[in-house]
C-alpha positions in Angstrom: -24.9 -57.7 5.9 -27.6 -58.9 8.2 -29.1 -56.4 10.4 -28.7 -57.3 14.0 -31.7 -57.1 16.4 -31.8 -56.8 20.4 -35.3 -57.9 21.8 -36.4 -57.3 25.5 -38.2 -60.8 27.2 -40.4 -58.8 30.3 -41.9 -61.5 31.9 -42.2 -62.6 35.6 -42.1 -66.3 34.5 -38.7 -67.8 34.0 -40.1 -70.8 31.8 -41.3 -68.3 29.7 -38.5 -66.4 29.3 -35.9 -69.2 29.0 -38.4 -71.0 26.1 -38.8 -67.7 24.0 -35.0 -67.5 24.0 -34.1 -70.9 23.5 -36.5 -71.6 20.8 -35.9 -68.2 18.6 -32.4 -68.7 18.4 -31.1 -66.5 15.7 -27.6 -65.7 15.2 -29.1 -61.7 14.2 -31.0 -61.7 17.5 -29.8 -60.9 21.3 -32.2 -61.5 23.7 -32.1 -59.2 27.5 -34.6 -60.6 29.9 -36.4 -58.9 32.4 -38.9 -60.4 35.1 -40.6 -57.0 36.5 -40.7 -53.3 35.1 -38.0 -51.5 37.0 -35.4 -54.1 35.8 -37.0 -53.7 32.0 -36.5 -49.5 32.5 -33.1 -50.0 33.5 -32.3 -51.8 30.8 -33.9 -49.6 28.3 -31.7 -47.3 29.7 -28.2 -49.0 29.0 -29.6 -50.7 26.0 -31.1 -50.0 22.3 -33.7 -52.3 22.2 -35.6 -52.6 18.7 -38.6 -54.8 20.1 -39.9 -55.4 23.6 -42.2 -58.6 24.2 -44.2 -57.3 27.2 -46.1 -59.4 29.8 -49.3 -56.9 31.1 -49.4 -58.7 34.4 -46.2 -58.0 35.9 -45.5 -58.3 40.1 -44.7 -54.1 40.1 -46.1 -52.6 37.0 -49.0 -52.6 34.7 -47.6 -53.4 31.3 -49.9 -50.6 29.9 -48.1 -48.3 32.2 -44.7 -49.6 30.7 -46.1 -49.4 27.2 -46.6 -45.6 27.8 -43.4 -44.9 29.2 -41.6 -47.2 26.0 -43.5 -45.3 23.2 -42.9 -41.4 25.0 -39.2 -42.0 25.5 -38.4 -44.6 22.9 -40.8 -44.0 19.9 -39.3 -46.1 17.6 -39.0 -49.2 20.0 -41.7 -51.8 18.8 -43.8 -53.5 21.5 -45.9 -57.1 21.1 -48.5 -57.3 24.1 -48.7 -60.6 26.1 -51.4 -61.3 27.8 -52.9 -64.0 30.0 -56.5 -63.4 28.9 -58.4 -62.4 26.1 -59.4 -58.7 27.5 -60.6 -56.9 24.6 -60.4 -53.4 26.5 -56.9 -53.9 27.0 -55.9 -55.1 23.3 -57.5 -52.2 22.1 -55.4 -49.7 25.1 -52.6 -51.6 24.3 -52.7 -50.7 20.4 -54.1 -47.2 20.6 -51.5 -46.2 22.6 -48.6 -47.6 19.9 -48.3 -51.8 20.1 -47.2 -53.7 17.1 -49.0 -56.6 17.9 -49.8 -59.3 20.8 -50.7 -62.5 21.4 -52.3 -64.4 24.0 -51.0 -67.0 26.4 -50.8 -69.9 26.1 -49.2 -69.3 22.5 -47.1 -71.4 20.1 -43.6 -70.6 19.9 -44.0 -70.4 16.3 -46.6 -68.2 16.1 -44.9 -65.8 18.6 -42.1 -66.1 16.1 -43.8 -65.4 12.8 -45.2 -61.8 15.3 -41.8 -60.9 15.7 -40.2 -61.5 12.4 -43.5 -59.3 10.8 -42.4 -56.6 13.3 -39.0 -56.9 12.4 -40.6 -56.0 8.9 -42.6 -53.4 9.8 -39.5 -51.6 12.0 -37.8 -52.4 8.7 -40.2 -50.5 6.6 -40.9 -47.6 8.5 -36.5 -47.2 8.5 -36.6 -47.4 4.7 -39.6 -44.7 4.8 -37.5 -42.2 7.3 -34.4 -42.8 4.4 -36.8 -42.1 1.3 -37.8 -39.0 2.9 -34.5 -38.0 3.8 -33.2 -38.6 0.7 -36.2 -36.7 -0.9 -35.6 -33.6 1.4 -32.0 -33.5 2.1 -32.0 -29.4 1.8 -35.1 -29.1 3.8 -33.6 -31.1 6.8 -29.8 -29.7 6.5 -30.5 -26.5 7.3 -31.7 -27.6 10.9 -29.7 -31.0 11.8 -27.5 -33.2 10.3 -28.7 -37.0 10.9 -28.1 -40.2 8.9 -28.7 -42.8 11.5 -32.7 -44.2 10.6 -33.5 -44.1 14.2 -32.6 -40.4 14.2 -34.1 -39.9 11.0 -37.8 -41.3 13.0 -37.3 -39.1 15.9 -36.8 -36.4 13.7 -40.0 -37.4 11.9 -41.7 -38.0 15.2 -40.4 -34.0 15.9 -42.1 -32.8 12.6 -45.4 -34.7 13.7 -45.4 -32.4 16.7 -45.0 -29.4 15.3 -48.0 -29.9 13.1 -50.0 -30.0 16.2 -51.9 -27.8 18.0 -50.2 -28.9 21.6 -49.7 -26.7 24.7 -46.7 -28.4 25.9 -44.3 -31.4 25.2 -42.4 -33.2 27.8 -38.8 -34.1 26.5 -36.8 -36.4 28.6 -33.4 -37.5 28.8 -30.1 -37.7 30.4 -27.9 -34.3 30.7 -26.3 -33.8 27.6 -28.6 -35.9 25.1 -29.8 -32.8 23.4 -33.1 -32.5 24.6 -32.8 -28.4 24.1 -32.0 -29.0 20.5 -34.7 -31.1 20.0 -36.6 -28.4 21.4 -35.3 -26.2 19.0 -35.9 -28.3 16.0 -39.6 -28.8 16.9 -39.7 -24.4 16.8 -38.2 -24.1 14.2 -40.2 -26.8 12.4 -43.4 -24.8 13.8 -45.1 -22.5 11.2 -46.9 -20.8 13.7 -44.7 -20.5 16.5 -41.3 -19.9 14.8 -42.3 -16.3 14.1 -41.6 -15.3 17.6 -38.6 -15.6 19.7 -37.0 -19.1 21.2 -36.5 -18.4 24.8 -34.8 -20.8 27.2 -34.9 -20.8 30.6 -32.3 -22.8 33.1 -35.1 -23.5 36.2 -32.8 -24.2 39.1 -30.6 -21.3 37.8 -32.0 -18.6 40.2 -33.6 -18.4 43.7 -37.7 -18.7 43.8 -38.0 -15.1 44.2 -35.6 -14.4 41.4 -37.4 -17.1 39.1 -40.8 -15.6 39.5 -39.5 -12.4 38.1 -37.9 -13.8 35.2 -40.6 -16.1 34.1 -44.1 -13.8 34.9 -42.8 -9.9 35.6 -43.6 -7.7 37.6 -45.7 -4.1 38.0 -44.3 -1.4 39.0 -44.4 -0.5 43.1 -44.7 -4.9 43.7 -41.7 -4.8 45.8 -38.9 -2.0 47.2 -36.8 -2.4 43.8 -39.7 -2.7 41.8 -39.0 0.9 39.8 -40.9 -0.3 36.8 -43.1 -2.8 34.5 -41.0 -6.1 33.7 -42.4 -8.2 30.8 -41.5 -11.8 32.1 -40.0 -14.5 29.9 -43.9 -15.5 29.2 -44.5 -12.7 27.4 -41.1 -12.5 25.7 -41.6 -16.0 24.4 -45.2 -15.3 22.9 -46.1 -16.3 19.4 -42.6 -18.2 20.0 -41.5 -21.6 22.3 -40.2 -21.2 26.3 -38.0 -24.2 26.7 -37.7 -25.0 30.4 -34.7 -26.6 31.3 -34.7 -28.8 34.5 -38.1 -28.1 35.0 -38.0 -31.3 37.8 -35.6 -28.9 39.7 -38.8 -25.8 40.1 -39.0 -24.4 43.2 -43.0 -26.3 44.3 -44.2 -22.8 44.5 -43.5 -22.2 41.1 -44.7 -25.3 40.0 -47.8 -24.2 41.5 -48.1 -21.0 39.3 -46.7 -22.8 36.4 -49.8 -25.5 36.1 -51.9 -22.1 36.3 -50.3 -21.1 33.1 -50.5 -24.5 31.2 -53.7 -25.2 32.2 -56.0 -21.7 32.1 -53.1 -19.9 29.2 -53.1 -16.8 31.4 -50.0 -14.9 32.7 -50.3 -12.3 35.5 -47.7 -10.2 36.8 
């Protein structure tokens, strides 16, 4: 059975787009075409797409900036750069920050073709790779998720690469119910040196701003009326450990005020 394929066309120039199409015509191929960056986001959103041929100079967005956004919320999305010129800075952006390839305009439709068969390859590859290592650790990864799907199988990998880091905080998005707290929770419990201490989630539009600022830094003794004693907040519960903040978009601004404190100097005061 062939594998089937859906490529993204992001390009403000119709010619363009209609040529790539019309030339790579493959019965394993569907091509979605986008002429700015907000149309190619929403149809990331509705769509899997497997590779995205990305114009740079787009009429709302730099296709850097698109780039980004692709390879935090889609990691396993492949990306070939277009460009109109041969800027060597931006090549180099563009590939540090996860393209497969590029090419520059004016190209042959041949070569662009030969690019996205040998990403095609490459996404083909890195699938196997995800299975081998599945297959080689079945026990190690059935204890924390069940997953046979390859694209899964990459974010999981993706989830293991993170824990081996020393990072401060990761930024998980997603729409409500895509399991962004258990991905959370796999990337703990994947975590040598955080798992020792305690998982601790917090729900951020849950409680009043008052309310909220208790729970997450504490309190002394005497702060307020009710104050009768020393509260530990959620901070120092979750320390050694992960605090998973759930609809962290929906923080009172004062608390996101306090919270940069915390990310950016690591110090929690009552």
């Amino acid at each position: 059975m062939v594998a089937k394929y859906n490529i993204l066309i992001v390009d403000d120039e119709d010619k363009i787009r209609w040529s790539i199409k019309n030339y790579i015509d493959e019965e394993n191929i569907t091509f979605f075409e986008a002429a700015s960056g907000e149309e190619a986001s929403r149809i990331l959103n509705m769509v899997y797409i497997d590779i995205v041929l990305l114009d740079i100079l787009l009429p709302d967005k730099n296709g850097l900036e698109i780039l980004k956004e692709i390879k935090s919320r889609y990691y396993s999305t492949q990306v070939i750069i277009i460009t109109a010129y041969a800027n060597v800075q931006d090549v180099v952006e563009a590939i540090h920050h996860g393209a497969a390839d590029y090419i520059q305009k004016p190209f042959s439709l041949d070569d662009l073709k030969i690019k996205i068969y040998k990403t095609i390859e490459l996404d083909t590859i890195q699938n196997s790779l995800a299975s081998f290592l599945r297959a080689k650790k079945p026990q190690e990864y059935s204890e924390l998720v069940i997953a046979n799907d390859p694209k899964s199988i990459s974010l999981l990998e993706f989830g293991d690469q993170l824990a081996m880091k020393d990072v401060d905080c990761i930024l998980i998005t997603g729409e409500t119910g895509t399991g962004k707290e258990e991905y959370a929770n796999y990337i703990y419990r994947r975590n040598t040196k955080r798992n020792t201490g305690p998982f601790v989630t917090v729900n951020c539009n849950s409680l009043t701003s008052s309310l909220m600022d208790a729970e997450l830094f504490g309190y002394e003794k005497g702060a307020f009326t009710d104050a009768k004693g020393k509260k530990d907040g959620l901070f120092k519960t979750a320390d050694k450990g992960i605090i998973f903040l759930d609809e962290i978009g929906d923080m009172h601004p004062e608390l996101q005020g306090k919270l940069l404190r915390v990310i950016e100097k690591k110090v929690v005061r009552r």
